[in-house]
N, C-alpha and C positions, 0 to 999 in steps of 0.2 A: 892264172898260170899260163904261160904263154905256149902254145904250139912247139917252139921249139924245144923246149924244154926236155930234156932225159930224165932217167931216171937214176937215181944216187945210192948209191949201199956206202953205208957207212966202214967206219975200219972196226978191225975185229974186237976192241976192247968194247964197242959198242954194243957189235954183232954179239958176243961171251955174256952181257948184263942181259942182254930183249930174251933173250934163250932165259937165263936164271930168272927172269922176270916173270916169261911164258909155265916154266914150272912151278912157280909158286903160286901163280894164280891158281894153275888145275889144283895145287896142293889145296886153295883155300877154295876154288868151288867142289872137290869132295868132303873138305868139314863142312860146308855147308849142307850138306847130304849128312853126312853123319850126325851136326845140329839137327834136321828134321826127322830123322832115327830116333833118335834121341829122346827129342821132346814127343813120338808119337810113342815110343814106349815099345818099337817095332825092333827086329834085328833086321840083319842087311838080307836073311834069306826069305823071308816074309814076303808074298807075293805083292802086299799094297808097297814094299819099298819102292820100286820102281817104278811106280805112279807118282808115288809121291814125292821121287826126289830128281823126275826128267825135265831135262830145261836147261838152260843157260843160266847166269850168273842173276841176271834179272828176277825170271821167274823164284829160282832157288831164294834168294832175297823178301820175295812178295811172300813166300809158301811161308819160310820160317819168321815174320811176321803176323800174321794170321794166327802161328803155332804158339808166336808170345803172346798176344793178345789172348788167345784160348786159356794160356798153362796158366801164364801172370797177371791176368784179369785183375786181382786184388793186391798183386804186389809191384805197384807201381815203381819203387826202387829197381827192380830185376828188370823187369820191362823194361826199363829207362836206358839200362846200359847195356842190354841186347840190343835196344833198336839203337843207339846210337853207335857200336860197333861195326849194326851194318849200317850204317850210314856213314860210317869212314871207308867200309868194304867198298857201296858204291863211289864213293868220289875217288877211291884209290882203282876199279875198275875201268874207271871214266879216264883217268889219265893212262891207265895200262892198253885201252882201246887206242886213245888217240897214238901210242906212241907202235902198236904192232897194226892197227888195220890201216893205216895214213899213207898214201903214197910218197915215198922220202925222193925228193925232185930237184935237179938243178936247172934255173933257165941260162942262157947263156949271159957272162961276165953278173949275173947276183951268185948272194951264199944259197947252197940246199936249205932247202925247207921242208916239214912235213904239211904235204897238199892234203886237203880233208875237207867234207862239205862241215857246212853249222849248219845244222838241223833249225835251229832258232832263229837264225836270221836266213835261213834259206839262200846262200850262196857259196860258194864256194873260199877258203880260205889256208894263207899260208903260215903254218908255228914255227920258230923259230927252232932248232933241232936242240934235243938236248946233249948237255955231255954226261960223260960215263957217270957222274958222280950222282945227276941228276937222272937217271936212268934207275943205277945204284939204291937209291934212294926211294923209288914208287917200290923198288922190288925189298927193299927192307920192310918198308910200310905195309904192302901183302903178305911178310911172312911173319910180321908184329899182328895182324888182323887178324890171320891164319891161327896163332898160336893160342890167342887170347878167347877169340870164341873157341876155338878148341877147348882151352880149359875150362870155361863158364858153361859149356854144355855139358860137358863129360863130368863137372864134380854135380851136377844139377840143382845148381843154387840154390 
């Protein structure tokens, strides 16, 4: 990304989706907290709740795996589709990062892009901006993610 380069805010139908985006995640990293409630058998006033459920999306993720392995040791069915749940959590997370923590950039006479390092290749790199639809879309898929582990913890398979 070049020096000269500014910085770019997108227009508002954009700006209105990153927002419903932003709230659905927090919505799906509190079920996540509520999934590790849940499976400890704890309620949210319980002094170990707040040990147990501080962290980011990451941590919360690692904890309530750990909690399938413990609870669903022998019911590999259950296991299967919790940890695969959050494993759409994390790829649908990974795309909610790139799209709110990215610096959204224009260099002079290219299109904005969002500027963001890649940890993997250790450089610096430009995504092509999404449109509303594509925006639209991560943020359905975290509140499809959201509602589902919601339900498979709360009925407690």
């Amino acid at each position: 990304m070049s020096s000269q380069s500014e910085f770019y805010e997108p227009d508002d139908a954009i700006l209105c989706e990153l927002g419903r985006l932003q709230i659905r995640h927090s919505h799906l990293d509190h079920t996540l907290r509520l999934a590790i409630k849940r499976m400890l058998g704890i309620s949210i006033d319980d002094p170990g709740y707040w040990n147990e459920t501080r962290g980011m999306a990451a941590g919360l993720r690692a904890r309530a795996r750990e909690l399938i392995a413990e609870r669903y040791g022998d019911d590999d069915d259950t296991a299967g589709i919790l940890n695969k749940v959050l494993d759409d959590a994390e790829m649908a997370t990974t795309l909610r990062n790139r799209l709110l923590h990215s610096v959204w950039m224009k260099a002079p006479g290219a299109e904005p892009v969002l500027h963001d390092r890649d940890n993997t290749l250790k450089m610096h790199v430009g995504f092509q901006l999404p449109t509303v639809h594509e925006v639209a879309s991560v943020s359905e898929r975290v509140e499809r993610i959201q509602r589902v582990l919601n339900h498979l913890t709360r009925k407690g398979l």
